[in-house]
C-alpha positions, -999 to 999 in steps of 0.1 A, spaced: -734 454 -527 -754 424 -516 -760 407 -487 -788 382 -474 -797 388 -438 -795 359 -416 -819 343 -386 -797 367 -357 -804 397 -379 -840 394 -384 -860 424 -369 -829 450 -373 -842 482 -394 -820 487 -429 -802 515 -411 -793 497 -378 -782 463 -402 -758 485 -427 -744 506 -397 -737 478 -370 -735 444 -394 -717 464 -433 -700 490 -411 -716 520 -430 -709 554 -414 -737 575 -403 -726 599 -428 -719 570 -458 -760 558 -453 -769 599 -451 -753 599 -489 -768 571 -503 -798 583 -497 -801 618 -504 -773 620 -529 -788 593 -554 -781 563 -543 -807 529 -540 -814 507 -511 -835 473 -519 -855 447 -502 -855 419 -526 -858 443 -552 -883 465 -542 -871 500 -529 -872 504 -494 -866 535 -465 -837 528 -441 -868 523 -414 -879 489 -430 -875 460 -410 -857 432 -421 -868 392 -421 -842 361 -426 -837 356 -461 -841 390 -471 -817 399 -498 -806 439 -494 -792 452 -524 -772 490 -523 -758 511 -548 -741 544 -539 -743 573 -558 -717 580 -588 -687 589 -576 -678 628 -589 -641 638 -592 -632 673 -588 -620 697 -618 -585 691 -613 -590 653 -611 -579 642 -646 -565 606 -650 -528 610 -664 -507 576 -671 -478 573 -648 -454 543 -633 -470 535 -602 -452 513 -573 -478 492 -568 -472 472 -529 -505 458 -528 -541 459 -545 -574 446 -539 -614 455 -545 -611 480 -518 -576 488 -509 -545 503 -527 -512 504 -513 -483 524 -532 -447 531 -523 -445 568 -528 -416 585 -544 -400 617 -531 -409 650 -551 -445 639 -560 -476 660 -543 -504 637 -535 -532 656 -545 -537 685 -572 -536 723 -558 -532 754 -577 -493 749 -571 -492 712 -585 -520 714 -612 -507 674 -622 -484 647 -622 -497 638 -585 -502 607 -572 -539 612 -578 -537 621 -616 -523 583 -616 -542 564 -597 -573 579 -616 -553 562 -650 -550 533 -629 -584 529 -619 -598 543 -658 -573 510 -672 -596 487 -652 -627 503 -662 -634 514 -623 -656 543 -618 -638 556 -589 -623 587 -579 -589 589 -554 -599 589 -518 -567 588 -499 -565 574 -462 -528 581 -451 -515 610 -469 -474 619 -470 -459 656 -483 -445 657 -516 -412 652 -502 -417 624 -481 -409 591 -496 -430 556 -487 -460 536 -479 -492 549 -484 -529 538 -481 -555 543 -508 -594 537 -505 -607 525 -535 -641 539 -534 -664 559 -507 -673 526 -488 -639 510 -477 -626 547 -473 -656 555 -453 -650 521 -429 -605 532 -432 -616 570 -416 -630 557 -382 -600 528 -382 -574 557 -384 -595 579 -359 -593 550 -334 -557 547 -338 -557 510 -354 -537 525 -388 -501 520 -376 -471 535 -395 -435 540 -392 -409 559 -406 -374 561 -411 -359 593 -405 -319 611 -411 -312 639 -384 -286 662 -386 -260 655 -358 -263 625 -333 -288 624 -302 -278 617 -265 -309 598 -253 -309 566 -281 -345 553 -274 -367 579 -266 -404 597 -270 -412 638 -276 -437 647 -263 -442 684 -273 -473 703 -284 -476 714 -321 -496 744 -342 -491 767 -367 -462 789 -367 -476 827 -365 -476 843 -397 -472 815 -421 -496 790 -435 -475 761 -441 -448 758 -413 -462 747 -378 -434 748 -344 -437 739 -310 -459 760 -285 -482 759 -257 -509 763 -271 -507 735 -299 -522 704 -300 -510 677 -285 -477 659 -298 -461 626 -292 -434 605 -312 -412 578 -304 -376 573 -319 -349 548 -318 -315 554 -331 -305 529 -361 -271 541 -368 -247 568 -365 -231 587 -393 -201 612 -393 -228 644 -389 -260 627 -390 -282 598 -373 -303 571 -388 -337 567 -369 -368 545 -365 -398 566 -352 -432 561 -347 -463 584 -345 -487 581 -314 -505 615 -327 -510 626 -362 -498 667 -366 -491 683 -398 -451 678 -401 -450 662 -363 -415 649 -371 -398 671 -391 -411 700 -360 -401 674 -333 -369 672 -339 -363 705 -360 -372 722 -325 -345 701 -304 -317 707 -325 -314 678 -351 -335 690 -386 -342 663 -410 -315 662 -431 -325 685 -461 -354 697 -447 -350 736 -455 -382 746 -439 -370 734 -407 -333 743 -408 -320 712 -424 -292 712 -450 -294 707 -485 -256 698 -496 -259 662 -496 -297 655 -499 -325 678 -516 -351 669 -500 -365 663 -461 -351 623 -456 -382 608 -441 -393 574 -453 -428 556 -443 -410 523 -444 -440 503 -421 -481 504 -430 -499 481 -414 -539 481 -408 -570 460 -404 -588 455 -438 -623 475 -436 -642 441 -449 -619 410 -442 -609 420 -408 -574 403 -419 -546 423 -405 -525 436 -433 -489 448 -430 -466 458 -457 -427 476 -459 -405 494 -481 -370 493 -481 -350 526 -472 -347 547 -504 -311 555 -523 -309 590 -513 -314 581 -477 -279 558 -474 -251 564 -451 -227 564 -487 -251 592 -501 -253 614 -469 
């Protein structure tokens, strides 16, 4: 990564230039330079402390990039949405863990992507910025290396990375446009399943009915906070489970897995600034003739 510092930048120390001008995280400069990592002043190594003059050319190299144990790349079809130097998007399919855990050793959307980048001759490993359960079908957004993923994590703290979903409830809903606001946390006694209490954190998501079925209900919704399972709880806890969503009460006879889609991604690129959007069509299994 080069860049030559301009007349308005003169006098800024490397560490002020990369944090306020590159957009590199407190954290991202901390690793470059204790975990192997170069910073040069027109060639010459220099502390984050130097002082920089017009003209200056400032050259950084990260660190290598280490991928876990269980990262290994394994050659998979990939729905590819979008792809650039620092961004991947990918329309997930349902039944596909993200990540490898003792429970899904492979075959995860990692394990691919790794392929994906070893084809290209990339020496990156899989940072993921907006991650969906193995059962959720849809959009999702990939860092490509520790820089643009570093810039994507404060974006997505500040709210900027927008996404919405498409969602079948059992039964239909009386209020057609309307926003839950309930607190979520972990359900006592279990790891995985999080409910509805007062002492959760807080909880808000916004529906709109699409269209009715016989016994269930099409719906557009849209996150304001980001809880583990916010929309399967949300409406699990007012009556209407996600159609086949067995951890939450939702039946199985017609679909095998929870129907929630991430249909809309849309976010500001870490280095253009460009505004990207991207969709994906609802999924078979989530029809009205399949349900």
């Amino acid at each position: 990564m080069k860049w030559t510092v301009t007349k308005q930048q003169e006098g800024l120390i490397i560490r002020s230039f990369l944090q306020r001008e590159q957009k590199f995280s407190k954290r991202m400069i901390k690793h470059i330079v204790h975990g192997g990592g170069t910073i040069k002043v027109n060639g010459t190594p220099q502390t984050v402390r130097y002082e920089l003059r017009a003209g200056d050319v400032v050259a950084v190299s990260p660190p290598d990039e280490k991928k876990g144990a269980m990262m290994i790349p394994e050659k998979m079809p990939l729905d590819i949405v979008y792809e650039d130097d620092a961004v991947l998007v990918i329309n997930k399919s349902p039944g596909r863990a993200v990540i490898p855990s003792y429970q899904y050793t492979s075959g995860t959307i990692a394990n691919g992507v790794l392929a994906h980048y070893e084809a290209q001759g990339l020496p990156y490993t899989f940072h993921v910025v907006t991650r969906l359960d193995r059962n959720t079908s849809g959009l999702m957004l990939i860092a490509k290396h520790r820089w643009s993923h570093s810039i994507l994590s404060e974006t997505q703290k500040a709210g900027i990375i927008k996404r919405s979903y498409f969602a079948v409830i059992e039964g239909h809903l009386q209020e057609k446009n309307e926003t839950i606001n309930a607190p979520i946390g972990r359900k006592e006694g279990s790891i995985i399943e999080r409910t509805v209490t007062t002492g959760g954190k807080h909880a808000i998501t916004h529906y709109s009915v699409l269209t009715e079925y016989d016994n269930h209900t099409l719906i557009h919704v849209e996150l304001e906070t980001g809880r583990t399972h916010q929309i399967r709880v949300h409406f699990s806890h007012f009556g209407h489970p996600l159609a086949g969503d067995n951890l939450y009460g939702g039946e199985t006879n017609n679909i095998e897995r929870q129907a929630l889609h991430c249909h809309r991604l849309a976010f500001e690129h870490p280095f253009t600034g460009e505004w990207e959007e991207f969709t994906a069509e609802l999924p078979n299994d989530m029809k009205p003739d399949k349900l």
